[in-house]
C-alpha beads as a LAMMPS data file, in Angstrom:
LAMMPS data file: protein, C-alpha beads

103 atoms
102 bonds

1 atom types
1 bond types

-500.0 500.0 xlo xhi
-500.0 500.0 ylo yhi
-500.0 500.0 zlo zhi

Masses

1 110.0

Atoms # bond

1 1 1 -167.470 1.831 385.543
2 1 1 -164.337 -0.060 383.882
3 1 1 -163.352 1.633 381.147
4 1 1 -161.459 -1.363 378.479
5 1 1 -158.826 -0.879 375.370
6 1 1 -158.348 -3.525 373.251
7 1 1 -156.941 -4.451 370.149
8 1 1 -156.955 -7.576 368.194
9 1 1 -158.616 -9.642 365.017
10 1 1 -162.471 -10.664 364.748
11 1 1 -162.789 -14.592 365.714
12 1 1 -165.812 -14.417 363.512
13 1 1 -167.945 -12.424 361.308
14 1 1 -170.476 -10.268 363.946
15 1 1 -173.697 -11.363 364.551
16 1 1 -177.216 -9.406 364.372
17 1 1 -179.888 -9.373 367.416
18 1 1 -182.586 -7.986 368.867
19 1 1 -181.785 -6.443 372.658
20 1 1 -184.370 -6.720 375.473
21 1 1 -185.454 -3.088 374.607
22 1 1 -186.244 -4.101 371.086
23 1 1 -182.567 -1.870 369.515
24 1 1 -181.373 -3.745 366.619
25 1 1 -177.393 -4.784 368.588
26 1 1 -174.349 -6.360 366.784
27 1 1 -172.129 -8.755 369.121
28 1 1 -168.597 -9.624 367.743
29 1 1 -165.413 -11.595 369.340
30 1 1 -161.835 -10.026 369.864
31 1 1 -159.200 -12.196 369.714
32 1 1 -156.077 -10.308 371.503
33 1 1 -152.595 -12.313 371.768
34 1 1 -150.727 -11.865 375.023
35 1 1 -147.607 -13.434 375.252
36 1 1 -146.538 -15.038 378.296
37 1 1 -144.009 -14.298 379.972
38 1 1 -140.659 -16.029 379.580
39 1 1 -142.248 -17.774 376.760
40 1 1 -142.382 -17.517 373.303
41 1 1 -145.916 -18.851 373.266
42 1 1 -149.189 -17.084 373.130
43 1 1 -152.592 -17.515 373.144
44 1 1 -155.236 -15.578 373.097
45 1 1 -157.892 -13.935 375.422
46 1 1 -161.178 -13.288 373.457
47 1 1 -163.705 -10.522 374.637
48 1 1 -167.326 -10.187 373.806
49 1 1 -168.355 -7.457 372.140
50 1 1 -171.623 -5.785 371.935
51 1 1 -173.116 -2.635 370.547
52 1 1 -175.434 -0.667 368.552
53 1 1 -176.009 -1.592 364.996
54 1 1 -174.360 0.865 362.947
55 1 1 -173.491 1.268 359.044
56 1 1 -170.082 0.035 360.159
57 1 1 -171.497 -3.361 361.562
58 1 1 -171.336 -4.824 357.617
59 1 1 -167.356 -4.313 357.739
60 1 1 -166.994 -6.759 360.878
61 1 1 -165.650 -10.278 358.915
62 1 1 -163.518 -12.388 360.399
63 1 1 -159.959 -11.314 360.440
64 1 1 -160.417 -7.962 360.359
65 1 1 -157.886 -5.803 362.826
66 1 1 -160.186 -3.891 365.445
67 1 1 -159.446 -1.520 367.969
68 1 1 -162.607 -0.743 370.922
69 1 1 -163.266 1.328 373.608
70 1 1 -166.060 -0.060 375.920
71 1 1 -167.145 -0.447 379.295
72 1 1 -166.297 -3.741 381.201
73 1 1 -169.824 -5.603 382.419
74 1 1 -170.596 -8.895 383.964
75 1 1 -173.355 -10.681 383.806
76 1 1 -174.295 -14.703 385.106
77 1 1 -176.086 -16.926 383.269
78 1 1 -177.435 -19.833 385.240
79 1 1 -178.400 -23.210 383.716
80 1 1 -179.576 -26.424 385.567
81 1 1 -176.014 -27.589 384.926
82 1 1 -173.440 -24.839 385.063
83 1 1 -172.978 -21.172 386.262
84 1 1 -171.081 -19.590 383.809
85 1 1 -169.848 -15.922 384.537
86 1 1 -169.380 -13.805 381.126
87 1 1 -167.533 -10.534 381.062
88 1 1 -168.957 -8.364 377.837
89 1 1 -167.538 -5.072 376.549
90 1 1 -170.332 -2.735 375.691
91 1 1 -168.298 -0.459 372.529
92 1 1 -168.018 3.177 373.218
93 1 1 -165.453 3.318 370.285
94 1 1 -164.772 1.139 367.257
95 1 1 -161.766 1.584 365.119
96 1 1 -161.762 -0.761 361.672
97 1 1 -158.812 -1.113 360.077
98 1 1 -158.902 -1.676 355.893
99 1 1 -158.200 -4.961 355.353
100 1 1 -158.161 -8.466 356.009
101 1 1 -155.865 -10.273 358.114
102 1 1 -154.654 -13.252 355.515
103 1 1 -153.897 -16.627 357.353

Bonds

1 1 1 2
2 1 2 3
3 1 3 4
4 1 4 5
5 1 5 6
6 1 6 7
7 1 7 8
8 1 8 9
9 1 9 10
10 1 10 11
11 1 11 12
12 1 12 13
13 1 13 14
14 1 14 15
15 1 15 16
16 1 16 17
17 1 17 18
18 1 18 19
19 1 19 20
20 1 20 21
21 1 21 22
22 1 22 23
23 1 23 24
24 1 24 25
25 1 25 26
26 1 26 27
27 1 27 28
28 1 28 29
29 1 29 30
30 1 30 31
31 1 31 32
32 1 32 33
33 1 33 34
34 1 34 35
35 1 35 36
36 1 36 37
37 1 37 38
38 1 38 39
39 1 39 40
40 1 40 41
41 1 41 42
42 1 42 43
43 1 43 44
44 1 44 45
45 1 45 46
46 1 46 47
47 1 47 48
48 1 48 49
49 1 49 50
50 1 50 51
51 1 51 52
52 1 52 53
53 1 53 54
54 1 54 55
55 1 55 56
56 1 56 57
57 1 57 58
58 1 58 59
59 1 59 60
60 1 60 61
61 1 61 62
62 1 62 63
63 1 63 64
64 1 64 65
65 1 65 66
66 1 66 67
67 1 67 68
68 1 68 69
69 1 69 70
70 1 70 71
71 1 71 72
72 1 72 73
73 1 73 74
74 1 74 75
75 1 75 76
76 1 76 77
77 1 77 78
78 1 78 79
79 1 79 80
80 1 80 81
81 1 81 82
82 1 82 83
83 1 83 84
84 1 84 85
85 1 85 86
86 1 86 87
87 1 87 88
88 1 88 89
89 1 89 90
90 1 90 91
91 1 91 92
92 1 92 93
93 1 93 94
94 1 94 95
95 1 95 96
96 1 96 97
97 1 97 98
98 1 98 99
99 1 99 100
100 1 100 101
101 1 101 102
102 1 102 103
């Protein structure tokens, strides 16, 4: 198991689906800055999130600061076209901070 911190702003308001197991899920994007080094530039890495859907699932709006625990999993998806390899992090822990971030 790899066990993932990260901390960053919602790309987007979360989304509501059903898993294979029929359990209600909520999927969300983290977008972390990491600056490079030596540069004054940034840009940043978003992560997949995905977890149970929870009473705090209707405070997950764009812009919102977000801290999660998770475990790191990979999966493949496979088209006629493409092979795309997409690394999720399943929440253990969600943190919500009050607010919105204001652009």
């Amino acid at each position: 198991m790899q066990t993932i911190i990260i901390s960053g702003h919602l790309a987007a308001d979360c989304e509501t689906f059903q898993s294979k197991g029929d359990l209600e899920m909520v999927r969300f994007s983290v977008a972390v800055n990491s600056p490079k080094i030596g540069s004054e530039d940034s840009k940043p890495t978003y992560y997949t999130c995905r977890m149970k859907k929870n009473g705090s699932s209707e405070l997950l709006k764009k812009g919102r600061h977000v801290s999660v625990t998770g475990e790191l999993r990979a999966s493949l998806n496979i088209t006629e076209a493409k092979t795309h390899l997409n690394l999720d992090v399943w929440v253990y822990s969600l943190d919500i901070s009050p607010g919105v971030k204001e652009n």
